[in-house]
N, C-alpha and C positions, 0 to 999 in steps of 0.2 A: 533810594533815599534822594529829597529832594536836595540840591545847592542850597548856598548858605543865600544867595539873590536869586531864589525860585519863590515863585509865589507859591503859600502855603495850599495844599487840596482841599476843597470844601468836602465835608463829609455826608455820606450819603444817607439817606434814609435805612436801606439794608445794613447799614455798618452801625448806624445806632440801634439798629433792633436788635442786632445780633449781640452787639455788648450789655446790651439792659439783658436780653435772656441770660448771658452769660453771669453776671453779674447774679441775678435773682437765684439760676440757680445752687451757682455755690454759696446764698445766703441761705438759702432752704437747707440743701446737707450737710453743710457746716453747724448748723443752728442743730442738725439730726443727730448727727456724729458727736458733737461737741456735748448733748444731752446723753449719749450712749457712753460717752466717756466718764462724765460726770456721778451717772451712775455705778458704775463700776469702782469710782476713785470712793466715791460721800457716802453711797447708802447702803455700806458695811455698818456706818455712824447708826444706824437702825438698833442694832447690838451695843449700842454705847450706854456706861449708865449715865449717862447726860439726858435726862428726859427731854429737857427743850430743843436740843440740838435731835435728839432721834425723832422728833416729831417734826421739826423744822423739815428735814432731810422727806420724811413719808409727805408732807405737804407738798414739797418741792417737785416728788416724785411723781404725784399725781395729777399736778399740774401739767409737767411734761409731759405724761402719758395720752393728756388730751388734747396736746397740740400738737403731739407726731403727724400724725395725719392729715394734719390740713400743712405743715411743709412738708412732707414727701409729695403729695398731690401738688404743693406748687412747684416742688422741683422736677416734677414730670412734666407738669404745662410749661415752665420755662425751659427746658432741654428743648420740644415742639418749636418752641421759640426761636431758638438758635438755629434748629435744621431749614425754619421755614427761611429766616432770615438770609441763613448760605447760601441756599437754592436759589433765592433770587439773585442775591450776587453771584454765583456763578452764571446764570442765566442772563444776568445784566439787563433785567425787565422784570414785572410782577410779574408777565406771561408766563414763566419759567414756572411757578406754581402748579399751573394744571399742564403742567408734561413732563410724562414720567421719566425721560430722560435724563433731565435735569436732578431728580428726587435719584436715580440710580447712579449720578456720579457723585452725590452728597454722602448721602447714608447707607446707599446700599455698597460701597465700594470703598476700596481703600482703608486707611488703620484710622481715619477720622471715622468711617463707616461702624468698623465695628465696636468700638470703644463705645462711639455713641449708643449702639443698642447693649453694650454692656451697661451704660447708666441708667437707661430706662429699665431692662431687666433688674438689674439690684433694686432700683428705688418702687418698682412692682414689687418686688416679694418684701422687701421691708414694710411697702403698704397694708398689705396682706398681712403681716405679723403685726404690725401695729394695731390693726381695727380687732383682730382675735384678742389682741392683748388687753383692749379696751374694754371689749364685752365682757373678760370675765369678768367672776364677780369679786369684789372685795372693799373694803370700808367706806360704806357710803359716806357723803358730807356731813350727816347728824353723828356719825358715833366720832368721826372727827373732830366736829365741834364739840363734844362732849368731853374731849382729851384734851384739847385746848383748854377749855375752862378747868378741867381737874389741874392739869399744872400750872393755869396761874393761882388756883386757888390753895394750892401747895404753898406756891412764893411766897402769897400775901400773909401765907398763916407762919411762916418763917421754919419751917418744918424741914424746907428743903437745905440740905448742907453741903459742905463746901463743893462734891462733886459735881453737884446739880449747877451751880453758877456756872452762866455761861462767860468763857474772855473776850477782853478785848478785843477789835479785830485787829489794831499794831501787832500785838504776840500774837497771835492768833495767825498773821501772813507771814512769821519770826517763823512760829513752828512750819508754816510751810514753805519759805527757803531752805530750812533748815533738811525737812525732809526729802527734798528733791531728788536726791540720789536714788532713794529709796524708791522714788514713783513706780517706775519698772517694774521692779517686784509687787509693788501695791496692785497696780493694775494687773497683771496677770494672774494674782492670789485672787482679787477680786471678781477676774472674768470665770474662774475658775471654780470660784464659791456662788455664781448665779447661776439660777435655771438654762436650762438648755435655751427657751426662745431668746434670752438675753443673749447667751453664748453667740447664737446662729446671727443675731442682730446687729453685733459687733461685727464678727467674721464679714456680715452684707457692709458693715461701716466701712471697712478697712478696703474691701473691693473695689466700692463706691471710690474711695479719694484715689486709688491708684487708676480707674476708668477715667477721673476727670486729668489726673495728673496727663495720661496719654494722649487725650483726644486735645489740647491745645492748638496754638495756631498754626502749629508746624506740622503738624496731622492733618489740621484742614487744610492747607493750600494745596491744591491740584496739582497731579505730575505736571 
């Protein structure tokens, strides 16, 4: 660290590359994770007799299902990122790029090394289960919109009763302090009440944050 009368270091090019990949990719698997969670917490709500809210939750759902893909695949390209970025700073030159020596004390070695190919493994096979997940088949956009209009056409006709109202969101964030404790159990009844690829999705979630938790700065600095 520098004295409190040292001029400050100008920062280098390899050093803002490597934090924008950083940065990107824990916006992509947080965005992955945090949707894997979400499902697991909400879209029990599917089962709710709240028709607006269990369609809310299937809209939600679908949404997310088609943008897994494009953040797993960014969080693949920005991990690229980060390694390309070290390697130069460890090489102290762009030349460092095209020699393999350089790429062998990055990623091929050390617990920065392997961590790192443990993120890209997970975020491959999540890819991989995401695009299967996508191609099957299930409620195209027309019978959705078709569900949407039947329950507003419920509301308008006043047909729908008290359960169907949806609350406020004030009580509505009331009931979820309130059930916090409970999360825990929610969430594991929940992963527990999904199909296996959800299952295995989460399990690749959970790996995924503890690969990024590892490979930090203190994993990449060099013996």
């Amino acid at each position: 660290a520098a004295g409190f009368g040292a001029a400050p270091q100008a920062v280098d090019a390899p050093t803002l590359l490597q934090a924008l990949g950083d940065w990107l990719a824990l916006l992509f698997a947080l965005f992955w994770v945090g949707g894997l969670i979400w499902e697991v917490w909400a879209l029990p709500a599917n089962r709710a007799p709240n028709a607006l809210v269990a369609l809310g939750a299937r809209l939600s759902a679908r949404r997310f299902r088609r943008l897994a893909p494009c953040a797993l695949a960014g969080a693949l390209l920005a991990n690229i990122l980060v390694a390309l970025a070290l390697t130069v700073e460890v090489a102290g030159s762009w030349r460092g790029v095209i020699l393999p020596q350089f790429w062998q004390a990055t990623i091929f070695s050390g617990s920065f090394g392997a961590y790192w190919w443990m993120r890209q493994a997970t975020l491959a096979a999540a890819l991989v289960i995401a695009l299967i997940a996508l191609r099957r088949p299930g409620r195209d956009a027309r019978s959705l919109t078709a569900e949407i209009s039947g329950v507003i056409r419920l509301g308008e006709a006043g047909e729908a009763d008290d359960a169907q109202a949806v609350p406020s969101w004030p009580r509505a964030a009331l009931d979820v302090l309130r059930q916090t404790p409970r999360l825990p159990i929610r969430l594991a009844r929940g992963w527990l009440d999904g199909s296996w690829p959800r299952q295995v999705e989460v399990a690749i979630g959970l790996l995924l944050l503890f690969a990024f938790a590892m490979s930090g700065h203190a994993a990449a600095t060099p013996p």
